[in-house]
C-alpha positions as CSV (number, residue, x, y, z in Angstrom):
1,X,-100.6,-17.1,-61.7
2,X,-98.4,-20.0,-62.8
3,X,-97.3,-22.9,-60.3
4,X,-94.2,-21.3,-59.5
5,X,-92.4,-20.2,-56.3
6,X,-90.2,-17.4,-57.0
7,X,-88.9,-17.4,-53.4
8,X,-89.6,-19.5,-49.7
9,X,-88.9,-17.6,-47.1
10,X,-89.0,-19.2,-42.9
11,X,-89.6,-17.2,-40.3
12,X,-87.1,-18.7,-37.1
13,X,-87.1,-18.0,-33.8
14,X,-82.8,-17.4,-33.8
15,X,-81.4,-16.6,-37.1
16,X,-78.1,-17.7,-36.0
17,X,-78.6,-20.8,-34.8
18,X,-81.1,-21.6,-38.0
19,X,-78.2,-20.4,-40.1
20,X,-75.6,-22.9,-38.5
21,X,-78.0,-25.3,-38.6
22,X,-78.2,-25.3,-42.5
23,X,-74.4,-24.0,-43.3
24,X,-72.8,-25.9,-41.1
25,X,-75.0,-29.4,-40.8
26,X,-76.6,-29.7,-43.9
27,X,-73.6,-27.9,-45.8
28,X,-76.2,-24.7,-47.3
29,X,-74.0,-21.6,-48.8
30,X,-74.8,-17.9,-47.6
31,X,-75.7,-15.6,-51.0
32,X,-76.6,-13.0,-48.8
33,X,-76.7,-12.3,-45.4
34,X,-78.5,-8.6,-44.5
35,X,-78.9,-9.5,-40.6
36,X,-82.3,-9.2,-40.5
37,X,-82.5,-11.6,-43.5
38,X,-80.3,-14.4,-44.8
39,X,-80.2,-16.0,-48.4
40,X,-79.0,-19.2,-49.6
41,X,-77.3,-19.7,-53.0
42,X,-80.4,-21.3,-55.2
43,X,-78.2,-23.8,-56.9
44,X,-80.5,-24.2,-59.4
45,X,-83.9,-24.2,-57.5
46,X,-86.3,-21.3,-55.5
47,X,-84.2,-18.9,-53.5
48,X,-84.5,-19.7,-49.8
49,X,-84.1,-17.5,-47.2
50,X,-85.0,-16.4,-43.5
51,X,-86.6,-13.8,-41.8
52,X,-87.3,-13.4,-38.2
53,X,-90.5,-14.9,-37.6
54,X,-91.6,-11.7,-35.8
55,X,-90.8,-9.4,-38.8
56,X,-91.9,-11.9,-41.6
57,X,-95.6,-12.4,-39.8
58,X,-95.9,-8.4,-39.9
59,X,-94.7,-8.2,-43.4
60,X,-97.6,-10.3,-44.8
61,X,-99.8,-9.0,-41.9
62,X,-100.5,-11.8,-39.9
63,X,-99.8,-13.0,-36.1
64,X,-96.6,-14.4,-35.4
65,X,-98.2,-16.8,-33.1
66,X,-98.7,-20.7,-33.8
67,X,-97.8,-24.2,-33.2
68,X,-98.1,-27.5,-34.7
69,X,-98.3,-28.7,-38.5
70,X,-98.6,-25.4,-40.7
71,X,-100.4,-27.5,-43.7
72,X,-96.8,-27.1,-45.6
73,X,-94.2,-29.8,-46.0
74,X,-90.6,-29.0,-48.1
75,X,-89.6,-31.6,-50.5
76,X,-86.6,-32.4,-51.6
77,X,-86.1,-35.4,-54.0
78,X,-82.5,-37.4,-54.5
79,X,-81.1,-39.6,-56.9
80,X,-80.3,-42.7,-54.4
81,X,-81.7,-44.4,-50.6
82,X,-78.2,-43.7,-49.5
83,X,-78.1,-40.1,-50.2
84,X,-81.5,-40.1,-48.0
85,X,-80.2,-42.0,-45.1
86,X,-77.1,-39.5,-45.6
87,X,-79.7,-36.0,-45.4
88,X,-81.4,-37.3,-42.5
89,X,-78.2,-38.2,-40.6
90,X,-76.9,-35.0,-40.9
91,X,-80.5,-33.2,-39.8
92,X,-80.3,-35.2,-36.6
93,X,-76.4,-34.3,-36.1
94,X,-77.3,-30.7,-36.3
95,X,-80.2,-30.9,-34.1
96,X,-83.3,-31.7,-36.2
97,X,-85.7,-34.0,-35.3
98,X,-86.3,-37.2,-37.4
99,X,-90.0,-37.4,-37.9
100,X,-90.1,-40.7,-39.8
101,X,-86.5,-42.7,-40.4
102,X,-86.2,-43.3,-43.9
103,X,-88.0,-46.7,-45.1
104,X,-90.0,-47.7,-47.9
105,X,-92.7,-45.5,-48.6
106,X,-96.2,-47.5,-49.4
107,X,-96.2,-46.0,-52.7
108,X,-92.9,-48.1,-53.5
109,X,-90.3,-44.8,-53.1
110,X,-88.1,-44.5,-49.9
111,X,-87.5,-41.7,-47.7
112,X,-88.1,-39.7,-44.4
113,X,-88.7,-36.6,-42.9
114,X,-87.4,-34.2,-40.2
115,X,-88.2,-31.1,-38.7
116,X,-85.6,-28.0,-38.3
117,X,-84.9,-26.1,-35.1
118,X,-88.2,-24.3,-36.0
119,X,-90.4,-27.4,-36.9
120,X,-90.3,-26.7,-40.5
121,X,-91.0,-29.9,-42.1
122,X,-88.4,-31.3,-44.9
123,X,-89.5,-34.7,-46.8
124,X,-86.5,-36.2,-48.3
125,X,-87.4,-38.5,-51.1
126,X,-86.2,-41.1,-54.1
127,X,-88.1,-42.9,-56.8
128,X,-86.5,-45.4,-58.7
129,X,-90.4,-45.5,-60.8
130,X,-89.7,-42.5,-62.4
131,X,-87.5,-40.4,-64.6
132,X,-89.1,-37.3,-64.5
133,X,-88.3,-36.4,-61.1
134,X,-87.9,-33.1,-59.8
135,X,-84.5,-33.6,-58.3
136,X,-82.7,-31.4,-56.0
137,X,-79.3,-33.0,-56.6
């Protein structure tokens, strides 16, 4: 198996509020939407898409049930600090909750995270160190 993710799929709670909460507040475009499932145009990276948490927890046979950190955070690495501060404003005007504003990281990067309407966790990072980061945009 290589290191690879071919696909990430979330189960949410409301698929239409979790879907206006990434089209309209962090500007995400619909590839598909099959109402039981949503997809989001890859732009270049994994496919992303939703489930109801319900139906995705029976369709890899496991409870639905669970709170807290799930061991899994989603990175997403920019090219500037301002387009972090800019990510993070817009998760908190579309109802996400800031985790950690975005500051210097004490490995010498900058960035801060936020949770979705469903606590998914999204990390949103730059590194001026480096030119071999895997950016998102």
């Amino acid at each position: 198996m290589k290191a690879h993710v071919s696909s990430i799929l979330l189960g949410v709670e409301d698929m239409d509020r979790s879907k206006r909460f990434y089209t309209e507040g962090l500007g995400w475009k619909i590839q598909q939407d099959y109402r039981v499932s949503v997809f989001f145009e890859a732009d270049g990276g994994s496919l992303v898409g939703f489930y109801g948490r319900d139906g995705l927890a029976a369709q890899v046979g496991t409870s639905p049930e669970g709170s807290g950190f799930s061991g899994m955070v989603l990175t997403y690495v920019v090219r500037s600090e301002a387009r972090v501060d800019e990510i993070l404003d817009a998760a908190k005007r579309a109802g996400g909750t800031i985790l950690n504003p975005a500051a210097e990281l004490p490995w010498g990067g900058y960035g801060g995270t936020f949770a979705d309407l469903d606590g998914y966790i999204w990390s949103i990072g730059y590194s001026a160190h480096s030119d071999d980061q895997p950016y998102a945009e």
